[in-house]
C-alpha distance (Angstrom), angle and dihedral (degrees) to the residues before:
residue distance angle dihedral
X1 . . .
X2 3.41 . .
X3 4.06 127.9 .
X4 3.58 133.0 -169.9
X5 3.61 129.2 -159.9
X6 3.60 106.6 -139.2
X7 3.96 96.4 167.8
X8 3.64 132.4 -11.6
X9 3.49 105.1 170.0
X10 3.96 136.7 119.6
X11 4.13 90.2 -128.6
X12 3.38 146.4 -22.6
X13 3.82 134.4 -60.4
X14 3.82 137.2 126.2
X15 4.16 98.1 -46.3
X16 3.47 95.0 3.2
X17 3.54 118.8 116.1
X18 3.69 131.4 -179.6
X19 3.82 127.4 -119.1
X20 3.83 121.9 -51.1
X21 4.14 135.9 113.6
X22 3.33 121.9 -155.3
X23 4.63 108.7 -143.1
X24 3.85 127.9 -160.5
X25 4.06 82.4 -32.5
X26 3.44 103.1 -76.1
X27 4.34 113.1 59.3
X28 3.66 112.7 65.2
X29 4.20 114.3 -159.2
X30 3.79 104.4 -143.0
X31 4.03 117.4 -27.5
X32 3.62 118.0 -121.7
X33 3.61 126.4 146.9
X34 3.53 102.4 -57.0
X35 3.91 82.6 73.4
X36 3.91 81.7 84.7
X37 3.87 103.8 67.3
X38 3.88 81.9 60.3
X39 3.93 108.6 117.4
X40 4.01 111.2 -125.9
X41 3.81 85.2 -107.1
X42 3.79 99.0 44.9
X43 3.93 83.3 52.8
X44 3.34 93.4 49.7
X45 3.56 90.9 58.5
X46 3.68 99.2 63.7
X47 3.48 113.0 89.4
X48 3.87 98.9 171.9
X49 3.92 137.2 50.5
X50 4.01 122.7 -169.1
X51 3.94 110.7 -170.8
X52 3.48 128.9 -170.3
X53 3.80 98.5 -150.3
X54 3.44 144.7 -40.6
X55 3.49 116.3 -75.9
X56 3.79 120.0 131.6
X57 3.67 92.2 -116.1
X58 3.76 96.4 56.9
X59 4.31 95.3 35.6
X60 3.79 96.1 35.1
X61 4.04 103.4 108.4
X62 4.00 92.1 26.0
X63 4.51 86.1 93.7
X64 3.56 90.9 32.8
X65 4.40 92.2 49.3
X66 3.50 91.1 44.9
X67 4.01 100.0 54.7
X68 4.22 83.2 38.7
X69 3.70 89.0 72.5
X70 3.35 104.1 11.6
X71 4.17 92.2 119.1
X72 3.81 86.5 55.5
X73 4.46 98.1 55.0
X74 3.26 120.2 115.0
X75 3.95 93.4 168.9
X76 3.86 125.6 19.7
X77 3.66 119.6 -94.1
X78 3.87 101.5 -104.1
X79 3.77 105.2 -133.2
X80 4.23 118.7 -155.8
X81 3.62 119.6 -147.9
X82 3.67 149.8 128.6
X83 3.79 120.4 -89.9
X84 3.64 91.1 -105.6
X85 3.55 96.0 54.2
X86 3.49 94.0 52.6
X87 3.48 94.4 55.9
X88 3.64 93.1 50.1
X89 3.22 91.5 54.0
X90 4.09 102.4 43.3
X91 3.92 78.1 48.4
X92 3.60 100.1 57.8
X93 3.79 123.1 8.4
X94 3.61 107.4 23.3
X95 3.90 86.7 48.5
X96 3.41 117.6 113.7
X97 3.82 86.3 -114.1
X98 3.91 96.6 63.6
X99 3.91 102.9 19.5
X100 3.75 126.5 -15.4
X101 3.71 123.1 -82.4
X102 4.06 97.6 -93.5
X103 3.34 85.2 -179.3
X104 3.82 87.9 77.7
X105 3.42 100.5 29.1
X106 3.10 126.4 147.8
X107 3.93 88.1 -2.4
X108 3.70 128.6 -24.5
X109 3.79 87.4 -114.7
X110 4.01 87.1 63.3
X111 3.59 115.3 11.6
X112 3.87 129.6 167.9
X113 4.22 98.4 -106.4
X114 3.92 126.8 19.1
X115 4.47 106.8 -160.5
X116 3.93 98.7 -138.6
X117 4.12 100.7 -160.4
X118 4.01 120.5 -131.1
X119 3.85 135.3 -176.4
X120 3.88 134.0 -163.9
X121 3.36 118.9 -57.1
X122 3.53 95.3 11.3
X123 4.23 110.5 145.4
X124 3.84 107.8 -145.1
X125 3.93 127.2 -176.4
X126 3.65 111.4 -149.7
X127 4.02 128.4 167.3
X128 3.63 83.7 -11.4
X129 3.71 104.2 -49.5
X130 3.36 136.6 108.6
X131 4.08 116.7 -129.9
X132 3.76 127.4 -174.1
X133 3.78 123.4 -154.8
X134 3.38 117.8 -124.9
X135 4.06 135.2 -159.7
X136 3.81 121.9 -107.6
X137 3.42 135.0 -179.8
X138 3.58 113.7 -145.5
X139 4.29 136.9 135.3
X140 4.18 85.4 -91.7
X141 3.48 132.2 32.5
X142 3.87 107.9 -59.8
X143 3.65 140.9 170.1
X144 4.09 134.7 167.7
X145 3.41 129.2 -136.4
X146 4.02 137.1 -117.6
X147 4.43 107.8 -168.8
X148 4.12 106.7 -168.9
X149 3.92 105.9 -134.9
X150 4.01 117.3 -153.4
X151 3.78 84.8 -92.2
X152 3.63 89.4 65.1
X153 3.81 86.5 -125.0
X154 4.02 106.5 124.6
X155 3.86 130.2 -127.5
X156 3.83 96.4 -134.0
X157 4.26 121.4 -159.7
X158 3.58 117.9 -174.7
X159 3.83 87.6 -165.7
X160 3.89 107.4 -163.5
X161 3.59 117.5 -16.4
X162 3.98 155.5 138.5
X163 3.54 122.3 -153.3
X164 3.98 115.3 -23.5
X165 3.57 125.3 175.5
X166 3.41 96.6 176.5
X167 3.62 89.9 62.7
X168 3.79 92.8 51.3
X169 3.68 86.9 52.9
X170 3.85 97.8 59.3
X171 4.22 96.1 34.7
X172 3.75 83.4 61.6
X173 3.83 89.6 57.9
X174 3.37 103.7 47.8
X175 3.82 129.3 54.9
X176 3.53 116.5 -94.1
X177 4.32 125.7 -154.4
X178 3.68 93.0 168.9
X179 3.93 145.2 -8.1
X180 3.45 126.0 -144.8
X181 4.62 105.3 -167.5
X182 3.49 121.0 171.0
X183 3.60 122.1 -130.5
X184 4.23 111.8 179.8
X185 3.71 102.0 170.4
X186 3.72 135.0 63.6
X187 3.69 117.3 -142.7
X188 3.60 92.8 -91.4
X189 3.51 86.1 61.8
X190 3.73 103.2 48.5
X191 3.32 97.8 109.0
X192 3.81 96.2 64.2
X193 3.66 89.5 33.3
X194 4.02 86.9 61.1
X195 4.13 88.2 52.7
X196 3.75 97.4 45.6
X197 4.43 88.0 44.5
X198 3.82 92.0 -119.7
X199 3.97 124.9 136.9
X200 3.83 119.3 -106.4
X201 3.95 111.8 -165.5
X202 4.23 80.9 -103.9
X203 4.04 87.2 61.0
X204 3.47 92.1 38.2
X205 3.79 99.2 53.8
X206 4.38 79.0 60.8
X207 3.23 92.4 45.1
X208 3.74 92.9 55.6
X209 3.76 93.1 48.8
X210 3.85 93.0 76.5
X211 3.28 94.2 65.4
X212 3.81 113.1 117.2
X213 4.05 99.6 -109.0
X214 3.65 88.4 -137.5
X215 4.01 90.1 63.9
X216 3.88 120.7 89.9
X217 3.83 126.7 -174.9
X218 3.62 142.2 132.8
X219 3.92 112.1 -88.6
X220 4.04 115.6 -154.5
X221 3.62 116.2 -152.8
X222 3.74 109.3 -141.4
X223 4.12 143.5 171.9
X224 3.91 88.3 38.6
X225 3.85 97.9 163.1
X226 4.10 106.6 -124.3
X227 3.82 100.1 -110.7
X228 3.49 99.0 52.4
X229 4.31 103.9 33.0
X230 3.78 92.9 99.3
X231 3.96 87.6 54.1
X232 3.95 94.6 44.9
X233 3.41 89.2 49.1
X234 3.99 94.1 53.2
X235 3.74 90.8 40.4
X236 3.86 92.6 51.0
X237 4.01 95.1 49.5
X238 3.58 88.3 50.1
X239 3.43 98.4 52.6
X240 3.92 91.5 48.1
X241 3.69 98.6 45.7
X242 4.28 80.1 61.3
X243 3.34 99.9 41.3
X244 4.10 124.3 142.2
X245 4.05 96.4 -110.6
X246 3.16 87.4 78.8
X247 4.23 139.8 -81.7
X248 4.34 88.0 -82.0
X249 4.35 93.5 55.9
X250 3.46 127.5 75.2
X251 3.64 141.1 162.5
X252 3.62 121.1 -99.5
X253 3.76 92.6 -124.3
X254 3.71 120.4 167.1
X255 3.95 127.4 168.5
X256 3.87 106.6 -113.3
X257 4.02 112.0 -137.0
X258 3.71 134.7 -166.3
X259 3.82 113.6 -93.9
X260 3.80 91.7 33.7
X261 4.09 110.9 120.5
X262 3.49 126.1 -176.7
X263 3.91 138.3 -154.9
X264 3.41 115.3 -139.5
């Protein structure tokens, strides 16, 4: 299984690009920005989109995809999301106020996307791989993301979220080749990060601790916003060179990037 990071960050600026993960070619997690340095073809390709919610920076390029290559469709792009989310999203994009209603373009009978509504915990198969979905806790409906490689280890998304046992609880029962957790805010921040249910690298050092200590994997820091990812960075490696497993364990934490693609 292959994934490409199309965008990872918290908003826009030059080489930023928001939310959005490009897997095996054809399933794209969330569509933000990064949706944009697709080539017509390699949109073309992707037949199905899983979003975590609907905030512009995770939805953005989803209208703006779908009329890209709409001439090309055979099928409608199957689009993943909660019930809330696709109400948000018939509501105001996909409106006929803000973009036209693809969902009955050309006709009803054939239109250009079809929403396909999940829940928590539900197990999909899609383009040959099997996705779990996974609890957030955010200021909309939210979830995250676990996608099964052949390996049977999972490619695991927290999508947009504060603190979230539940999530913990289910991450430490499944195996785990990578994680990919947001973390917006610097310390200095925290504050608003708490009232918007984002991580700061203060939440995120809890968060961290309930991890099993037997389990070791990568973990990708993502949705940094651009003025502060220097300082998140420095605040995170602090707080895991201190950590409470003691001074010689760490967390393999790396800052994910767009461009970087992964085989899993």
């Amino acid at each position: 299984m292959k994934v490409r990071v199309l965008g990872c960050s918290g908003a826009i600026a030059r080489d930023c690009r928001t939310t959005s993960f490009l897997i095996d070619g054809d399933v794209l997690v969330d569509a933000g920005t990064g949706v944009g340095d697709l080539t017509l073809a390699e949109m073309g390709a992707v037949g199905h989109v899983l979003l975590t919610h609907s905030h512009l920076d995770h939805v953005a390029a989803l209208p703006l995809m779908v009329d890209a290559i709409a001439s090309q469709l055979t099928r409608p792009v199957q689009v993943y999301a909660l019930p809330g989310t696709i109400a948000a999203l018939k509501a105001h994009v996909f409106n006929n106020v803000i973009w036209p209603d693809f969902t009955r373009i050309p006709s009803a009978a054939n239109p250009f996307i079809v929403f396909q509504e999940i829940e928590v915990g539900q197990k999909l198969v899609i383009g040959g791989k099997r996705i779990e979905v996974l609890p957030a806790v955010h200021t909309v409906p939210a979830v995250g993301y676990a996608v099964s490689a052949e390996n049977g280890g999972n490619w695991v998304f927290t999508g947009d979220t504060e603190r979230n046992p539940a999530f913990w609880r289910r991450l430490n029962a499944i195996p785990v080749a990578a994680l990919v957790i947001e973390t917006a805010f610097s310390n200095r921040e925290k504050d608003l990060a708490r009232r918007s249910l984002h991580l700061s690298p203060q939440a995120l050092a809890d968060e961290l601790d309930c991890i099993d200590r037997g389990k070791r994997f990568p973990i990708y820091i993502t949705h940094t916003k651009p003025a502060e990812t220097d300082l998140i960075m420095d605040e995170i490696q602090r707080f895991d060179m201190t950590q409470p497993f003691g001074a010689d364990v760490s967390h393999d934490i790396r800052w994910l990037r767009a461009g970087q693609e992964f085989e899993l």
